[in-house]
Every structure is written in C-alpha cells, then in structure tokens.
Residue frames as qw, qx, qy, qz and C-alpha x, y, z in Angstrom:
[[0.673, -0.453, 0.160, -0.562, -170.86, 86.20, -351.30],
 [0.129, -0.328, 0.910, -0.217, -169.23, 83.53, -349.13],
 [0.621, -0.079, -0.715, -0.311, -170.99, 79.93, -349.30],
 [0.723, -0.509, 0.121, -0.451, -172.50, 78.71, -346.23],
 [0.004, -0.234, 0.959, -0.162, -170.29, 75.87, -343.97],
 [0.901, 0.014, -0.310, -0.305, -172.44, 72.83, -345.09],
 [0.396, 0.319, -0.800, 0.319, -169.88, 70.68, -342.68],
 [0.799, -0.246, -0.487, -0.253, -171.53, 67.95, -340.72],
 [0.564, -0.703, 0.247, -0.357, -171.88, 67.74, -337.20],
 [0.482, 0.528, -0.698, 0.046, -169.07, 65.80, -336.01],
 [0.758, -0.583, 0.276, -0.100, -168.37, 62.91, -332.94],
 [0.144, 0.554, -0.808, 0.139, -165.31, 62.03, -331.47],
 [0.968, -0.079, -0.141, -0.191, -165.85, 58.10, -331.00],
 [0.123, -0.654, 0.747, -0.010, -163.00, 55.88, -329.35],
 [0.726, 0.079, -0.615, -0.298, -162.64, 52.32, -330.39],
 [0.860, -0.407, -0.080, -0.298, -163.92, 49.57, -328.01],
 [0.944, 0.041, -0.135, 0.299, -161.20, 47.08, -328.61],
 [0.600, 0.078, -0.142, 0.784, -157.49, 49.66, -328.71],
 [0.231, -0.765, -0.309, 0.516, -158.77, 52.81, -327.60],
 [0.252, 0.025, 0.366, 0.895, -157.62, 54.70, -330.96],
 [0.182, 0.645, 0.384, -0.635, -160.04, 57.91, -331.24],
 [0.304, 0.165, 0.537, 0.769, -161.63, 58.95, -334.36],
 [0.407, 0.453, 0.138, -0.781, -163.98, 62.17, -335.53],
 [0.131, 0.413, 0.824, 0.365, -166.90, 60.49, -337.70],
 [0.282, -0.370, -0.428, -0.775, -169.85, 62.05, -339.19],
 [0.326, 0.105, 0.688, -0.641, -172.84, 62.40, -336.69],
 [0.662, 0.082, -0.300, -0.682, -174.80, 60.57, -339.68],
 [0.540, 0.178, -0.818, 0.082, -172.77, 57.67, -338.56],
 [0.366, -0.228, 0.624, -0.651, -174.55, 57.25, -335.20],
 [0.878, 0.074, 0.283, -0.378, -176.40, 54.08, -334.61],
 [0.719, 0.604, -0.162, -0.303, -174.30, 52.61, -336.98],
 [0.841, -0.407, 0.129, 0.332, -171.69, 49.87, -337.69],
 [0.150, 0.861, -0.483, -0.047, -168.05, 51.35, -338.29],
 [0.902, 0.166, -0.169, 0.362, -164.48, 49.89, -338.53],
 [0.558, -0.749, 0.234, 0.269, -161.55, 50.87, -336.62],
 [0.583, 0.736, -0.335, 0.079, -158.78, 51.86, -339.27],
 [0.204, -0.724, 0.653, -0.090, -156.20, 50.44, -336.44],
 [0.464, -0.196, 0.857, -0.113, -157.26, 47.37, -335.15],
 [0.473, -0.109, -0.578, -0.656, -160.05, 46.87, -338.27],
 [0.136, 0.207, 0.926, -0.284, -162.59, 45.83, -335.09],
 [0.317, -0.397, -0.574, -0.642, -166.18, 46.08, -335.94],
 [0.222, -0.271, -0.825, 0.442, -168.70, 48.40, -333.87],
 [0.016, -0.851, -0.512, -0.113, -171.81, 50.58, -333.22],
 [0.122, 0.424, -0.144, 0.886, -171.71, 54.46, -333.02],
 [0.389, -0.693, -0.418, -0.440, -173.50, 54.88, -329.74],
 [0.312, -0.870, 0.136, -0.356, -173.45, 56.43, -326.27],
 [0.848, -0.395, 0.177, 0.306, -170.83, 53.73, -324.99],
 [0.731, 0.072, 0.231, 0.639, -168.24, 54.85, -327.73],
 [0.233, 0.807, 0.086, 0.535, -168.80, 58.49, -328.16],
 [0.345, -0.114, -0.316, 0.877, -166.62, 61.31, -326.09],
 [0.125, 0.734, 0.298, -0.597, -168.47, 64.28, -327.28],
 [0.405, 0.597, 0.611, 0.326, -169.64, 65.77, -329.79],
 [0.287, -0.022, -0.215, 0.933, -169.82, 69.51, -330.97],
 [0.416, -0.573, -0.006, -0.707, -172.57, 70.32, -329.19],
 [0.168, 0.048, -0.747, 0.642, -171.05, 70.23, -325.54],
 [0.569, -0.512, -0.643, -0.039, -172.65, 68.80, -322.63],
 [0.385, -0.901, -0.101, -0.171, -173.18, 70.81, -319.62],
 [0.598, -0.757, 0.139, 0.222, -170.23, 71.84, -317.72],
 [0.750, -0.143, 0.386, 0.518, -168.20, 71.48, -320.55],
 [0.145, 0.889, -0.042, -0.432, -166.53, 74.17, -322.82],
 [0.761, 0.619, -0.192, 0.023, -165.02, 74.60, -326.46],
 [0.241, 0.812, -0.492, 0.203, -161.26, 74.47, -324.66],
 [0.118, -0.210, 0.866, -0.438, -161.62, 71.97, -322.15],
 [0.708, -0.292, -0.516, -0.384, -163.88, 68.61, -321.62],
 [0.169, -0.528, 0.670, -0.494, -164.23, 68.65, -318.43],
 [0.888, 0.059, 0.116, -0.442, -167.21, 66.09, -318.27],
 [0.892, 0.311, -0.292, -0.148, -165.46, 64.05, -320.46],
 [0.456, 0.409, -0.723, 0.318, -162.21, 63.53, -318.41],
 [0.453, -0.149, 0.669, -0.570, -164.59, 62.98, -314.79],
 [0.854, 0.221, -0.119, -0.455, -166.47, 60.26, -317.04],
 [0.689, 0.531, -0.474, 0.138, -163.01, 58.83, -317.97],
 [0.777, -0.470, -0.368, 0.198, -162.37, 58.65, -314.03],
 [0.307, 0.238, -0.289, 0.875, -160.67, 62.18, -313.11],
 [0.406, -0.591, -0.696, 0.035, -162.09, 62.80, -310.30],
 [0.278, -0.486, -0.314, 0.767, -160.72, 65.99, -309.90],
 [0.214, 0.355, 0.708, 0.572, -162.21, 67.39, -312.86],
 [0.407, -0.564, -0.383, -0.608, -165.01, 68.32, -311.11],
 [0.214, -0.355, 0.553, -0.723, -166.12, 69.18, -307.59],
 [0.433, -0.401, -0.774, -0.231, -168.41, 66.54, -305.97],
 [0.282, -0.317, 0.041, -0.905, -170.96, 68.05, -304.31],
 [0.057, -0.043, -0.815, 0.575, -172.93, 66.68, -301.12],
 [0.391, -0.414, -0.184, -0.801, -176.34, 65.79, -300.78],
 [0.457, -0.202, 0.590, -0.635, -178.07, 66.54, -297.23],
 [0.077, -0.293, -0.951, -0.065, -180.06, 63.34, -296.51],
 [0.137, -0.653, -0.403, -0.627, -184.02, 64.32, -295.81],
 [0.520, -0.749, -0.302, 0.279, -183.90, 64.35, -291.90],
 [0.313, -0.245, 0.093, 0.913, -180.70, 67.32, -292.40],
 [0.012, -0.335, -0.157, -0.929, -182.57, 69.38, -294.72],
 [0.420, -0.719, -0.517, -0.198, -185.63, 69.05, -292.46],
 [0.566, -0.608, -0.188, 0.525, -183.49, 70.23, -289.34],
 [0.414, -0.233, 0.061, 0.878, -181.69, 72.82, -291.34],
 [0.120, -0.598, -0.345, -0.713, -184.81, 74.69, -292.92],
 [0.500, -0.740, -0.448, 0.024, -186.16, 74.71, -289.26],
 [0.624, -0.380, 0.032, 0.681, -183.20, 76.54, -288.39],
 [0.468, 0.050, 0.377, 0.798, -183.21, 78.97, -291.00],
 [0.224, -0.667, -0.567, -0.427, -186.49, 79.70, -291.18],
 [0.511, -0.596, -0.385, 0.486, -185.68, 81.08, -287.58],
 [0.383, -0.334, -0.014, 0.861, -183.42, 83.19, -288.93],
 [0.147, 0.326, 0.414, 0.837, -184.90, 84.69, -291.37],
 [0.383, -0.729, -0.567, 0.019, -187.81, 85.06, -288.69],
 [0.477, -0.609, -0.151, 0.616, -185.08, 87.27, -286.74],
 [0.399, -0.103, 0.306, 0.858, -184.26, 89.10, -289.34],
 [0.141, -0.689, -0.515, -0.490, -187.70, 90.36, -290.55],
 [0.343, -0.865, -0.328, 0.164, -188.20, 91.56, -286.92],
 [0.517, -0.481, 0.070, 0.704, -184.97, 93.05, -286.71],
 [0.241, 0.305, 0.689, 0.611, -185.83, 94.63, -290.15],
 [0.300, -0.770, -0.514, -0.231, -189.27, 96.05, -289.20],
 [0.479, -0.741, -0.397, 0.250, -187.84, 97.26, -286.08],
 [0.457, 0.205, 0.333, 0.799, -185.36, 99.44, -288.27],
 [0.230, 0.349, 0.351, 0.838, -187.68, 100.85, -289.81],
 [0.443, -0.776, -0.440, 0.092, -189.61, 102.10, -286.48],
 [0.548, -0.305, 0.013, 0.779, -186.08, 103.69, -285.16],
 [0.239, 0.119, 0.454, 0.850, -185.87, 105.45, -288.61],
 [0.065, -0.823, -0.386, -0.413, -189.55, 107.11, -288.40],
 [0.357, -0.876, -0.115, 0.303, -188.99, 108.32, -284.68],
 [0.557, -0.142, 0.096, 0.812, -185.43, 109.54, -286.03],
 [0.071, 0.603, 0.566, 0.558, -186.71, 111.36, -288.41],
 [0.499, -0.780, -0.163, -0.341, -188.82, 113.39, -285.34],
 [0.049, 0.737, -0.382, 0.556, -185.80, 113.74, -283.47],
 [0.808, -0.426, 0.402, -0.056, -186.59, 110.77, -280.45],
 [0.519, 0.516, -0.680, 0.028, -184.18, 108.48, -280.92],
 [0.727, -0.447, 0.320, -0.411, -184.47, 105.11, -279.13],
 [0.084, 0.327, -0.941, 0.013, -182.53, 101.52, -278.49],
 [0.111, 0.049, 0.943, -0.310, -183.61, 97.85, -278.29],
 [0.109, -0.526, -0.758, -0.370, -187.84, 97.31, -278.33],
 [0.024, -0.037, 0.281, -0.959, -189.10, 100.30, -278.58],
 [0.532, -0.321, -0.261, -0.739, -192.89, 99.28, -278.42],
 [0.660, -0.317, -0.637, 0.240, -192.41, 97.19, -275.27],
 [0.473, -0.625, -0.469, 0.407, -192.84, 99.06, -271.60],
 [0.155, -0.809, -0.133, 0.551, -191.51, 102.68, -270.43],
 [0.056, -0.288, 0.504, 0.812, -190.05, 103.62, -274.55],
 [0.160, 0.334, 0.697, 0.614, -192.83, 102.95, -275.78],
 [0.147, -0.815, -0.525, 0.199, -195.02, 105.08, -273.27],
 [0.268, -0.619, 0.025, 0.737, -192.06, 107.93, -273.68],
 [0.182, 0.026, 0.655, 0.733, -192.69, 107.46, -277.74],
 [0.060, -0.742, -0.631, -0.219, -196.79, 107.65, -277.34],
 [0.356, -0.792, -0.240, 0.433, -195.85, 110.96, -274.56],
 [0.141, -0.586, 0.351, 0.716, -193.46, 113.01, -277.21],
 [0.169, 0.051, 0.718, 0.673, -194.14, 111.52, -281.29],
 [0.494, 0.109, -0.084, -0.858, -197.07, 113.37, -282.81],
 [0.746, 0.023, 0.552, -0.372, -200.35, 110.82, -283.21],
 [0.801, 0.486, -0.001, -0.350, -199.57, 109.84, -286.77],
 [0.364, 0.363, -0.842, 0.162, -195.99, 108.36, -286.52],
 [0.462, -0.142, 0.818, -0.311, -197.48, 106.44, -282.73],
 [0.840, 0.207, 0.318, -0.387, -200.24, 104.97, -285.39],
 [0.591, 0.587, -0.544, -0.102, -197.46, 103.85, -288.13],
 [0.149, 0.607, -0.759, 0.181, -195.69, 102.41, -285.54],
 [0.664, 0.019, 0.645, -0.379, -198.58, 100.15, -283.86],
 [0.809, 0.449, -0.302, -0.229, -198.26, 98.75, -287.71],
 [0.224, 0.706, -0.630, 0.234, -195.10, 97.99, -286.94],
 [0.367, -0.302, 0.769, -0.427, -195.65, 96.65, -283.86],
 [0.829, 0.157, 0.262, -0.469, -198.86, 94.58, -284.83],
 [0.472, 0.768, -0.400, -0.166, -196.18, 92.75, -287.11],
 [0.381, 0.514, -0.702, 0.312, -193.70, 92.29, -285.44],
 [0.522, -0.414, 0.608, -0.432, -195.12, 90.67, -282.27],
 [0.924, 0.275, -0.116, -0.238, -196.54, 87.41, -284.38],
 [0.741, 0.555, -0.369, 0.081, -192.90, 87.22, -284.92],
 [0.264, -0.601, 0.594, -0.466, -191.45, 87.51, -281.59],
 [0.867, 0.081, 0.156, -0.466, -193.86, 84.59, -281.03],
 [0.981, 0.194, -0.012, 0.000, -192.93, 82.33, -283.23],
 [0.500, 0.558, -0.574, 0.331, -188.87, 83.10, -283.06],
 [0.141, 0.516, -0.788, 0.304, -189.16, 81.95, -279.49],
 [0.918, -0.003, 0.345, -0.198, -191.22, 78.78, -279.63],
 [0.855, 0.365, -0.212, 0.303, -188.14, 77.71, -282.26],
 [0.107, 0.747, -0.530, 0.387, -185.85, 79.23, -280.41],
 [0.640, -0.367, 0.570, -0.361, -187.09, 76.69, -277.11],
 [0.934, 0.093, 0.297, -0.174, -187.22, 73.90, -279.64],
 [0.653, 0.584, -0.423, 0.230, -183.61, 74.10, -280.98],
 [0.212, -0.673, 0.532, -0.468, -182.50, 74.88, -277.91],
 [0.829, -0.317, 0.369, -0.277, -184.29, 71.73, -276.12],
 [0.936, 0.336, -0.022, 0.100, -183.16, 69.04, -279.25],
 [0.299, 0.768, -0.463, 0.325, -179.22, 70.81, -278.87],
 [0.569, -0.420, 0.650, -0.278, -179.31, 69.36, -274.89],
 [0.926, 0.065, 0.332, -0.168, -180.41, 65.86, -276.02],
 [0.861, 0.408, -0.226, 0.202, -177.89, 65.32, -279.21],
 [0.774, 0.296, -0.271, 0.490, -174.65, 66.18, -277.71],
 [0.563, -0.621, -0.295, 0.458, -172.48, 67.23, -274.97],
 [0.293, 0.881, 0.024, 0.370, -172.01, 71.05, -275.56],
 [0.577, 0.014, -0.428, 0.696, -168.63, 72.98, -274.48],
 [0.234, -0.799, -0.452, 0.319, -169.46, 75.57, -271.79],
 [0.157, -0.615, 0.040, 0.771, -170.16, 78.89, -272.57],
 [0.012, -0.107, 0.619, 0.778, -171.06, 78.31, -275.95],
 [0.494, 0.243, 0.465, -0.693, -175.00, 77.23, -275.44],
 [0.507, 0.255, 0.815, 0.119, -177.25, 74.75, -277.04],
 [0.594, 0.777, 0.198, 0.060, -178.60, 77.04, -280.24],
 [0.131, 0.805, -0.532, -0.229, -175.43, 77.95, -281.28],
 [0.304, -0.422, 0.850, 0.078, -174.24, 74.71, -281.12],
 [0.568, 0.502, 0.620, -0.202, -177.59, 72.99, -282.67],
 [0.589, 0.746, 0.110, -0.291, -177.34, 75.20, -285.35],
 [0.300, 0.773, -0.461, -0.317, -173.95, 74.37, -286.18],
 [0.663, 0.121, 0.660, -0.331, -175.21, 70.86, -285.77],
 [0.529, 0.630, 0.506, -0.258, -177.43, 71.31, -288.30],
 [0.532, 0.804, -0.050, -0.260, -175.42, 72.86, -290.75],
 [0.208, -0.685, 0.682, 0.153, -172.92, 70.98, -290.83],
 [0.813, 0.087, -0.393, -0.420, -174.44, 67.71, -290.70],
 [0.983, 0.057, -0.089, 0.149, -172.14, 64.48, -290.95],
 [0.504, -0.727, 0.434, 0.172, -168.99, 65.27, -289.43],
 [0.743, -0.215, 0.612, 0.162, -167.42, 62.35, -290.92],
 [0.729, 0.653, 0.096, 0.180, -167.95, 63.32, -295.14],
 [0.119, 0.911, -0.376, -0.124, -164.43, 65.35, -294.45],
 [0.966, 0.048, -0.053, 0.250, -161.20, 63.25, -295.00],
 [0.615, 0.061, -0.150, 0.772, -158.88, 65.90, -293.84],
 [0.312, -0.678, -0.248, 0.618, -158.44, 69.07, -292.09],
 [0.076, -0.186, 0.301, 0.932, -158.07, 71.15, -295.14],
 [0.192, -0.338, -0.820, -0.420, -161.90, 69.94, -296.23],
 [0.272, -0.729, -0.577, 0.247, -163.20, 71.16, -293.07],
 [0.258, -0.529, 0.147, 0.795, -161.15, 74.90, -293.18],
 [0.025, -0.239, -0.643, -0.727, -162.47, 75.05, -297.11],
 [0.193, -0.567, -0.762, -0.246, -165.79, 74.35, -296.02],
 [0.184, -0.807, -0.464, 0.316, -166.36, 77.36, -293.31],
 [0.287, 0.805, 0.051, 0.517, -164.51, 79.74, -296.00],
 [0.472, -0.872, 0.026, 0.128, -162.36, 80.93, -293.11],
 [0.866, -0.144, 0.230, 0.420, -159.20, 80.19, -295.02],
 [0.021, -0.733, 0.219, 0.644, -156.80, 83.57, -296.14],
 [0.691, 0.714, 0.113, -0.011, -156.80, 84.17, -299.52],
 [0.693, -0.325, 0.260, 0.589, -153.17, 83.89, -301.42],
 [0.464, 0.884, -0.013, 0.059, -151.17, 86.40, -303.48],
 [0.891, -0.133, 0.380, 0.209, -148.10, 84.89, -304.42],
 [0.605, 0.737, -0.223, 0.202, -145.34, 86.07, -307.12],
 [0.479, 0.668, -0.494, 0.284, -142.11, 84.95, -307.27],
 [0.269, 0.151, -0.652, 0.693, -140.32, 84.83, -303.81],
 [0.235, -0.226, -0.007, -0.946, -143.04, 86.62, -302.80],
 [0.312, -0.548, -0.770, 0.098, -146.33, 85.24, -300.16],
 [0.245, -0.097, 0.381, -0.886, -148.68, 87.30, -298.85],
 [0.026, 0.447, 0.857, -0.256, -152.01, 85.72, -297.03],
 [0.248, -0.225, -0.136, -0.932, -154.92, 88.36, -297.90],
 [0.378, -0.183, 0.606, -0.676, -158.19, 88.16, -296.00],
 [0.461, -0.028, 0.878, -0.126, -160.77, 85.14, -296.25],
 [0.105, -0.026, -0.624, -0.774, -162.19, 83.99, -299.29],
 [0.638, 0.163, 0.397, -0.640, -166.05, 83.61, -297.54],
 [0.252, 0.248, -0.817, -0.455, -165.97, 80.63, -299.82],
 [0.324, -0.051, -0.942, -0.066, -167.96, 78.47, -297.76],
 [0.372, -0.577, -0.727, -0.012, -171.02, 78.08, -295.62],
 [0.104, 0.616, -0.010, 0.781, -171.86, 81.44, -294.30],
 [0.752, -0.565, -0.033, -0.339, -173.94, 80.43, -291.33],
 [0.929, -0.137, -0.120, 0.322, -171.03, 77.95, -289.97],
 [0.566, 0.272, -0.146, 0.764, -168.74, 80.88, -290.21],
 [0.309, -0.569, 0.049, -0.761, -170.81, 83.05, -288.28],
 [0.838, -0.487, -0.119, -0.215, -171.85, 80.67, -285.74],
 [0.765, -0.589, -0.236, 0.109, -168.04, 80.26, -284.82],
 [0.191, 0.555, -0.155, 0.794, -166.70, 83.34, -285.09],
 [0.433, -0.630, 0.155, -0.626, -169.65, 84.16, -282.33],
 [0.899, -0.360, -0.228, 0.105, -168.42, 80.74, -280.23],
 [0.755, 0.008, -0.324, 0.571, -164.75, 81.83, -280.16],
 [0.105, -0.599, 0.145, -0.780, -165.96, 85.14, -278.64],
 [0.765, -0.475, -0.214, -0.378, -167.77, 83.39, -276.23],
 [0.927, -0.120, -0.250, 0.254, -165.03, 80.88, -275.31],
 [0.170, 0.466, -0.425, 0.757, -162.22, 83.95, -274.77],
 [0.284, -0.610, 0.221, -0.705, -164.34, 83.89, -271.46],
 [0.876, -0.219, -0.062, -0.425, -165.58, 80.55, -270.83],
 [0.950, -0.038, 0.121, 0.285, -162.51, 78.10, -271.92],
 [0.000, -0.912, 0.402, 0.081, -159.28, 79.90, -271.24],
 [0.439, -0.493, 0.730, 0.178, -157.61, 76.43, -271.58],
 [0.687, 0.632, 0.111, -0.340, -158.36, 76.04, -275.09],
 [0.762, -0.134, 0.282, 0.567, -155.56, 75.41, -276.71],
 [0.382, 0.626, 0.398, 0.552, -156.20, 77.59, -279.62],
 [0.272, -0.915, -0.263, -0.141, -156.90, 80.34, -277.20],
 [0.580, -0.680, 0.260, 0.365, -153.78, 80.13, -275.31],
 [0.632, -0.009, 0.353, 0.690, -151.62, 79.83, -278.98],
 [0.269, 0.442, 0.229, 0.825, -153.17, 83.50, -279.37],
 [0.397, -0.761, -0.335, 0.389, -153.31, 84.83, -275.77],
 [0.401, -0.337, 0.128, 0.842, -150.24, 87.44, -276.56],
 [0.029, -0.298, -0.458, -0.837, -152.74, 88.86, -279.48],
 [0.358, -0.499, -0.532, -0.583, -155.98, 88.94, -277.39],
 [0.642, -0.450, -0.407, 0.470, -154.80, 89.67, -274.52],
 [0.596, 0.015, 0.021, 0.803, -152.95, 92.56, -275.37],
 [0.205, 0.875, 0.422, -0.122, -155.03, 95.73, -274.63],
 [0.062, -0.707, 0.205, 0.673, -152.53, 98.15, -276.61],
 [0.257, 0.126, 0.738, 0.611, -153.43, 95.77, -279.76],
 [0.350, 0.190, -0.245, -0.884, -155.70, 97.13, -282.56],
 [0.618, -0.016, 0.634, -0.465, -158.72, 95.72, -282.98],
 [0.680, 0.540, -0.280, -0.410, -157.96, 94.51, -286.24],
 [0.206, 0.447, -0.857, 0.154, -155.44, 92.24, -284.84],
 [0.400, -0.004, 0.571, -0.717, -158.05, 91.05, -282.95],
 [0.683, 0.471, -0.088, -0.551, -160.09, 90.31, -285.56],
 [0.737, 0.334, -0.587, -0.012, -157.80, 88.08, -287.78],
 [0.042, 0.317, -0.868, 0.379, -156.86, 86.02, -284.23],
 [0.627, 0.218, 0.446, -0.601, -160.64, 85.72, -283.59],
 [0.575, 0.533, -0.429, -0.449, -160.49, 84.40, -287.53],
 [0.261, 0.417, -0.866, 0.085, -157.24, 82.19, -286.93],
 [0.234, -0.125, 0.875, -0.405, -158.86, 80.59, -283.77],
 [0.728, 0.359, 0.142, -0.567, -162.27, 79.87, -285.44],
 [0.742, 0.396, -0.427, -0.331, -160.86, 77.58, -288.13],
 [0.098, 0.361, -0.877, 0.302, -158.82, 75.84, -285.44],
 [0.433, -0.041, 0.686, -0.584, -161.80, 75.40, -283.66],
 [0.865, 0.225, 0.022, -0.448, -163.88, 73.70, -286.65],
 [0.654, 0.282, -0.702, 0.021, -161.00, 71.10, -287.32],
 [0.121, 0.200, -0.846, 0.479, -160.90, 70.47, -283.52],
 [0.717, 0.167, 0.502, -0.453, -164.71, 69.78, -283.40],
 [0.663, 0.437, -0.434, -0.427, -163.96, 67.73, -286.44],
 [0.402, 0.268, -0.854, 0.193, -161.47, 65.70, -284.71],
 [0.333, -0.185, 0.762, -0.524, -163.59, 65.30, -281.78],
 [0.790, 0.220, 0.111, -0.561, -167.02, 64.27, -283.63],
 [0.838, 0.283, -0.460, -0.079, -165.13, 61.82, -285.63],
 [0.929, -0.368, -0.002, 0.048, -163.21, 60.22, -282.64],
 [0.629, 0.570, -0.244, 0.470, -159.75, 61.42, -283.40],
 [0.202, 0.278, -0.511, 0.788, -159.15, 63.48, -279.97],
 [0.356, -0.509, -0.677, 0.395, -160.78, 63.80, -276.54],
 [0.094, 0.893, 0.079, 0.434, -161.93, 67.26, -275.17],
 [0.537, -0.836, 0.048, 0.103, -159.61, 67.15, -272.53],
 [0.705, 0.205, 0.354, 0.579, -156.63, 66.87, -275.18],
 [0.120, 0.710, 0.275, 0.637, -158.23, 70.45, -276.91],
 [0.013, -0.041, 0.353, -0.935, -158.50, 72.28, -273.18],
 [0.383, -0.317, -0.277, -0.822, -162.20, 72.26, -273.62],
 [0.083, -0.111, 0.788, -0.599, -164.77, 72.18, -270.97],
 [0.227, -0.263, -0.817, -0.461, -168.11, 70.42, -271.15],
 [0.548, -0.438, 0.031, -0.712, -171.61, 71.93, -269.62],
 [0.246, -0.079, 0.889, -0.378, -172.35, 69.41, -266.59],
 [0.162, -0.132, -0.817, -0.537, -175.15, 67.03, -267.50],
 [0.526, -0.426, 0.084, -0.731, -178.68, 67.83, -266.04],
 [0.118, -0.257, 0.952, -0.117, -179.62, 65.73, -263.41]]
C-alpha cells in the first residue's frame, strides 16, 4: 500500500535585495530567511511571495497569470471598465425598457398562437380596434376570455414602455446633436451604452467592443474572414446595425455608404451581400462616432447630416 505524500505546502518567495527566487516551506511564512545568493536577511510575507500551490483566482497549474499582471504585464489580463453610478443609472433605465418591450411582444405571441390554433390568424395589436371586434365576432367565448388575460397584461405595459420611451427620447434631444434619420432613442440608447467615448485609445478598441469584427481562419498562405464573433455589447450592435438601415435613406453622403453603394445598391445582389455590407458599414460607423465624440473629425468630413435644432 503506497504511503501518503506527507510533502509540505510549498511558496515560491523572491529575494528583496537580487531578485533570485526560491521554493521554501509554507512553515517558513512569517519568518526570517536568508538568501543563499546575496546572504540578505528577510521576512516570508505577502511582499516576497509569488504564489503558492494553492493558486489565486484567475490563475492555473500551467500559467500565473496573476502573477505576471502583479509583476506589471499588463497584458496578462483584460482590464475591465467600471460604469460610473450616473451610467449604470441611465443604462438600467434603458433596459428595463427593453425588457418592458419584450414581455409585451412576448404575451402578444402568445395571443397570435391561441387564435392560430382556431384558424383566425391576425397581425400587429390584435386587442386594439376593428381585430379585436373581428376576434370577439369569429373565436369561440373561451379563447376571447384567455385573451382579455392577455390583454389586461399587456396594456400596464404599453403604459409604461411609452412614458420611457418619451423620457429617453426627450433627454437624447438635450445631450447631443443627433444625425438625421437616425432619431433620439436610438441614439440615447447608444448613448447610454456606450458611455465615455473617450476610454478607447484606438479604432480597433471601439470595433472589439460592438463584436462586429469577422472572425479569422488562417493556415498557411491561407486567410479567410468568417462571420462576426458577437464578442461585444449586444445592444450597441443592434442599435447600429438598425441606424445604418436607417441612414441608406437619410445620409446618402456618408462616406461609408457611398464606399458600399455598388453592394447596396445593386438590386440583382443577394441579400446576404447585403447583410455583411450593412455589417461592414456599422463598424465604420462606430469608429466614426468615435472620432467625432472625441474631437478627432467634424461631421461634415464623415458626409453626415445633423437634425436642425428646435427653435
């Protein structure tokens, strides 16, 4: 029968004075040692230990990662942004919206789905004016009473998604000139999730961050782009995907727009092509509100056109 491993927890300790590393007992903690290089005399404690083997978070039996972002690799690790409190206040208000929309939109599913079911089939709110009189005038009486469940729900919610809707909307006018055609809650909300303009330090930091950026697959000679890695902020990628739809109509002197007119223009393309140009121009467009918020370009550099200001 094998003998139990009676071997003592170890730390790796570096000396104060030459920097020569040694693995001591972990009885020796608190204690004074000698340096076998220099012979200096010091304490075992949290200024002279690396690590020990029982790893600290983030760190694994093959790799210290901790220990080399301690040591001043700063790539080691990701550093990770925190919202001040006035952002996360503004960006739960926002969210909370959505998720508001999404319950109704949810609910109102599952209305659709009973009448299917019974063969009516309707679009849009069906418990609002002449569909819901044609739904009380054809659905037997026990699907119209499910659905006044439904309904009794979902109006609360209607409610309250557009008193936030008027109060992003109003606070979007007031912070910042918006380009036309894109409107103040779109723009507010990517406002709001964004934040601080200014934490990026380059155009690849801003393209990470809305996860719009093709995924590589690379061998040898070989490059191929594959499709985006949704790495980053979902809501920021969604909010201007649905701006550079907008803007195909609004700002034709975009710049971005015009360096993929010949794709979106082209009604014999596929609408997948479509797609990844709608993609391409989206990430342009979050470095080129990068460069404007931070003072780098003008909008009349980008093509872009700005709502007149009320009077």
């Amino acid at each position: 029968m094998a003998e139990p491993d009676t071997t003592p927890d170890q730390l790796q300790i570096r000396c104060p004075k030459c920097g020569q590393r040694f693995k001591v007992s972990d009885d020796l903690r608190g204690k004074l040692v000698e340096c076998g290089s220099c012979e200096q005399r010091f304490r075992v404690n949290d200024d002279v230990i690396l690590r020990s083997r029982k790893f600290y978070p983030g760190e694994s039996k093959k790799d210290g990662h901790l220990d080399r972002f301690t040591r001043g690799n700063r790539k080691a690790f990701s550093i990770v942004r925190v919202p001040t409190e006035e952002e996360e206040r503004e960006r739960a208000f926002t969210r909370q919206r959505q998720q508001i929309v999404r319950a109704r939109q949810r609910l109102q599913a599952m209305g659709r789905s009973l009448l299917a079911t019974h063969g009516i089939h309707v679009t849009g709110k069906w418990w609002k004016g002449k569909t819901w009189s044609g739904i009380e005038s054809e659905a037997p009486e026990w699907v119209t009473q499910r659905l006044k469940v439904f309904t009794r729900l979902i109006e609360p919610m209607e409610v309250e998604e557009k008193a936030m809707t008027v109060a992003i909307q109003e606070e979007g006018r007031r912070q910042a000139k918006i380009p036309r055609g894109v409107g103040p809650l779109t723009f507010e909300v990517l406002r709001r999730e964004v934040g601080d303009w200014s934490r990026f330090q380059n155009r690849r930091q801003v393209s990470s961050y809305t996860g719009l950026c093709p995924r590589e697959h690379s061998s040898g000679g070989k490059r191929r782009a594959g499709s985006i890695n949704k790495s980053g902020n979902p809501r920021v990628r969604a909010m201007l995907v649905e701006m550079v739809w907008r803007m195909m109509r609004w700002q034709p002197d975009y710049h971005a727009l015009k360096k993929w007119a010949h794709v979106l223009g082209d009604p014999l393309g596929s609408p997948a092509t479509r797609k990844k140009a709608i993609v391409a121009v989206a990430r342009q467009l979050a470095v080129d509100l990068w460069r404007l918020f931070t003072g780098q370009t003008t909008a009349e550099n980008l093509g872009l056109i700005y709502l007149p200001e009320p009077a």
